[in-house]
C-alpha positions in Angstrom: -3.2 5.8 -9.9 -3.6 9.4 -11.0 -6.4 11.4 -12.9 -5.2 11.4 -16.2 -4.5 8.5 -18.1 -1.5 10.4 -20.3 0.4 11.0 -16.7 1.8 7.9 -16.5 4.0 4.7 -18.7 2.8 1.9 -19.5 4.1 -1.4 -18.2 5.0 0.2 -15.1 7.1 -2.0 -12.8 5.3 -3.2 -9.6 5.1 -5.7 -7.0 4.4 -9.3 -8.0 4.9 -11.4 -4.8 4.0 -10.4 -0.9 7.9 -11.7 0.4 10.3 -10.2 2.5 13.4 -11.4 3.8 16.1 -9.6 6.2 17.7 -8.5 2.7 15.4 -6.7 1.1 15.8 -2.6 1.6 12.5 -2.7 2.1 12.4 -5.4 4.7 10.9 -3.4 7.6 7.8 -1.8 5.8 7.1 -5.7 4.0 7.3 -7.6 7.3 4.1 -5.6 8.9 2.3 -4.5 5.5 2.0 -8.0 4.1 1.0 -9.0 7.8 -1.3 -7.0 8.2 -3.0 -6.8 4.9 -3.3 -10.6 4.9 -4.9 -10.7 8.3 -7.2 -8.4 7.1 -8.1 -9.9 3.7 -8.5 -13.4 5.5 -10.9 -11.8 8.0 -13.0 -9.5 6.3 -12.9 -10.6 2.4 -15.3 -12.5 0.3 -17.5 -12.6 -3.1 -16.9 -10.5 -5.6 -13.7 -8.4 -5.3 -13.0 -5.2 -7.0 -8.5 -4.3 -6.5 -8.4 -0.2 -7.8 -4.8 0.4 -8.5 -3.8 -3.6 -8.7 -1.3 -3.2 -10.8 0.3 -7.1 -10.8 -2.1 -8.2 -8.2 0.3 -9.1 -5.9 -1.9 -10.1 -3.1 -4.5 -12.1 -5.2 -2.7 -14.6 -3.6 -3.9 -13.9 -0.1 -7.8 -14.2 -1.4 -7.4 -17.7 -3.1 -10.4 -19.6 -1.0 -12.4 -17.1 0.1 -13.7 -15.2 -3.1 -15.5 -15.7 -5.7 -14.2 -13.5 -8.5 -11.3 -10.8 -8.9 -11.1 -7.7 -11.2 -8.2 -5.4 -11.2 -8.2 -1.8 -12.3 -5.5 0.8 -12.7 -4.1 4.1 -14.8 -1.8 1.8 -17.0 -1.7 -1.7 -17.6 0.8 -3.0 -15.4 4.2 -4.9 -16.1 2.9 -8.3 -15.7 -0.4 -7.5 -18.1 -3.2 -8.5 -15.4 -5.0 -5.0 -15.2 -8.2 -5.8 -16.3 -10.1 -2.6 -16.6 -8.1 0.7 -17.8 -9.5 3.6 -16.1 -9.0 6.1 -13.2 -9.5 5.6 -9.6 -11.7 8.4 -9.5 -14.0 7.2 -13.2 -14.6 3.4 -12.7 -17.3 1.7 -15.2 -18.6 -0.4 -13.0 -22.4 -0.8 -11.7 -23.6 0.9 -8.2 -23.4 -2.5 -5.9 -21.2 -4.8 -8.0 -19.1 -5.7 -5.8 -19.0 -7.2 -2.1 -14.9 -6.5 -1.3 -12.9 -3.5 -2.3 -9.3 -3.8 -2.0 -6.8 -0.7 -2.7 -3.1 -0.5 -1.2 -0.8 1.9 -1.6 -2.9 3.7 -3.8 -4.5 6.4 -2.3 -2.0 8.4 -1.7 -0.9 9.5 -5.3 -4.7 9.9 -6.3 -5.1 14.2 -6.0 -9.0 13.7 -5.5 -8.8 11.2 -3.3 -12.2 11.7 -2.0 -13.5 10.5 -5.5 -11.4 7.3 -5.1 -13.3 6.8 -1.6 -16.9 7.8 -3.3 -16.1 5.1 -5.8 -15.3 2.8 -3.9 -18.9 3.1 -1.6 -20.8 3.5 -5.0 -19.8 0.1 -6.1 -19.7 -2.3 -3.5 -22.8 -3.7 -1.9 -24.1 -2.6 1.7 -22.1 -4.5 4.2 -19.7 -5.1 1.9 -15.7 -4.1 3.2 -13.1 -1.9 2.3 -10.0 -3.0 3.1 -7.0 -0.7 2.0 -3.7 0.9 2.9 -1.8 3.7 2.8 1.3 5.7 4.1 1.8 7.8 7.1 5.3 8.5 6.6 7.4 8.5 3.6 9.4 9.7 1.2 8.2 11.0 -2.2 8.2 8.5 -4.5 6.7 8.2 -7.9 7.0 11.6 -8.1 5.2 14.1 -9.5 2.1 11.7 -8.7 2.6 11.8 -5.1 -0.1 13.5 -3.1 -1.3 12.8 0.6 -0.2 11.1 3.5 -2.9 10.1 6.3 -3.1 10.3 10.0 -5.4 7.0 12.1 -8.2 9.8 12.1 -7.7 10.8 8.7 -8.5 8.0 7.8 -11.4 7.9 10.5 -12.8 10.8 8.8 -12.4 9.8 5.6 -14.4 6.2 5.9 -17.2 8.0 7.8 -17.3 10.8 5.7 -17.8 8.4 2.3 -20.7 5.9 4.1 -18.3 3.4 5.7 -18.4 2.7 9.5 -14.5 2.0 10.6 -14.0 -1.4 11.5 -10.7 -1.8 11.9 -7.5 0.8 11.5 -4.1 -1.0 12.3 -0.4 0.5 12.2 2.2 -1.5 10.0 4.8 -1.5 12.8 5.8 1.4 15.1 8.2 3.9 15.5 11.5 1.7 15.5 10.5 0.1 12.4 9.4 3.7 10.5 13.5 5.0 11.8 14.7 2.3 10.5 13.0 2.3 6.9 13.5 5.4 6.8 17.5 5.4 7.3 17.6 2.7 5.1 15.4 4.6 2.2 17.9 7.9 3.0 21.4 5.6 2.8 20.3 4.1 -0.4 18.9 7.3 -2.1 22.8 9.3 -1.0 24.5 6.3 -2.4 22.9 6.4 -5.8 24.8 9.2 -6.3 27.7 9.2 -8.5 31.0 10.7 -6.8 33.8 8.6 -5.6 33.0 9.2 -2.2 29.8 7.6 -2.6 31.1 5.0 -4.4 34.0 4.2 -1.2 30.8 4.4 1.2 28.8 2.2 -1.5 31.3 -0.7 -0.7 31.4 -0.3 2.6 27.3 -0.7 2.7 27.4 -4.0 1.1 31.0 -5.5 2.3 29.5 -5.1 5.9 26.2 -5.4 5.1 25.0 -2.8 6.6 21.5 -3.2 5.3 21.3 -6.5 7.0 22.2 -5.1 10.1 20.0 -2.1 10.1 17.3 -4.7 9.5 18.0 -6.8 12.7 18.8 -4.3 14.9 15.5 -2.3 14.4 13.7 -5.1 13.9 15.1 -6.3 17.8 14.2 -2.3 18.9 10.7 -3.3 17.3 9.7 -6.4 19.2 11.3 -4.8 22.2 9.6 -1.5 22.6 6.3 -1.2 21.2 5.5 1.9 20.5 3.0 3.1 17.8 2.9 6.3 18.0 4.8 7.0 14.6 4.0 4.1 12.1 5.1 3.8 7.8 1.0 2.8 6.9 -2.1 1.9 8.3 -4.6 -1.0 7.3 -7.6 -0.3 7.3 -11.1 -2.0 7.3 -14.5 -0.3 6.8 -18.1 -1.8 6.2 -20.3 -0.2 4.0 -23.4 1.4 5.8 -27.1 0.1 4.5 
């Protein structure tokens, strides 16, 4: 989500479904994200649930059960059609205390005043109500130019404290092995998209040997094998709205 409504298409392609498998390019960010976001929604969500930046609500799924209502807002309606409300992160028309869960992934990193997406965000849900969101630590641009921030544990420490939540919870999607392995993968990908014949040659070698796959298993192995977090892709995080 951005600040101005003109800055971005409609129907905008996004995630529909929380899966992973030892295929997908983005195999080693999915396997801890989804983890860890559904940990925390099954832990900390309930009532009324308010998703900034949904886009096609891909983890509505993870709430079934434990909620009592879901509304989605974003820049753009979204691919799918399921934004509800049509508005910035930063200029919501909701009431103060509407809502007892907020719920906002990979958003807050292409909002520039992201501090306005936080006071938001405490304006509208309830005291004791949560905050559960995520966002990257290490990345490449992407949706460029609407790509802002990137956040430190204690960043993101500040920035709960600093917008009336106390920090419950702040949890690293994988560590360093699975960030150097993303991360080569993201990099190989973005050099073969390139068009000269040399990239097409290495092209066909990527997927005759499956080099993906491969890149997948082995750093998933080095993740399992040496913990260290230290470096991580994004955090989860989990704060409760002061009285």
């Amino acid at each position: 989500m951005d600040n101005s409504l003109n800055a971005r298409s409609e129907k905008l392609e996004r995630l529909s479904v929380p899966q992973t498998g030892m295929n997908d390019p983005y195999y080693l960010e999915y396997k801890f994200l989804f983890a860890d976001l559904e940990r925390a929604i099954k832990n900390y969500a309930a009532g009324e649930v308010l998703d900034i930046g949904c886009g096609n609500k891909p983890y509505r799924c993870f709430f079934e059960g434990k909620i009592t209502g879901y509304t989605g807002c974003d820049i753009v309606q979204s691919s799918d059609g399921l934004v509800d409300v049509i508005c910035p992160a930063t200029e919501i028309p909701l009431p103060d205390a509407s809502k007892d869960t907020i719920f906002t992934t990979q958003v807050i990193e292409h909002v520039a005043d992201h501090r306005k997406l936080l006071s938001e965000a405490s304006r509208i849900v309830k005291p004791g109500g949560y905050i559960i969101l995520s966002g990257p630590m290490a990345w490449e641009h992407h949706e460029v130019p609407h790509d802002f921030f990137r956040f430190t544990r204690y960043g993101f420490e500040w920035l709960l404290n600093e917008h009336g939540f106390t920090p419950v919870e702040i949890t690293p999607n994988g560590g360093k092995w699975a960030l150097v392995g993303q991360l080569m993968l993201n990099s190989i990908r973005s050099s073969l998209e390139k068009k000269t014949l040399t990239r097409k040659v290495l092209r066909a070698f990527y997927f005759v040997f499956r080099i993906k796959w491969v890149i997948n298993a082995v750093f998933s192995f080095l993740e399992r094998s040496d913990k260290d977090y230290s470096s991580t892709l994004n955090f989860v995080v989990v704060g409760r709205k002061n009285p």
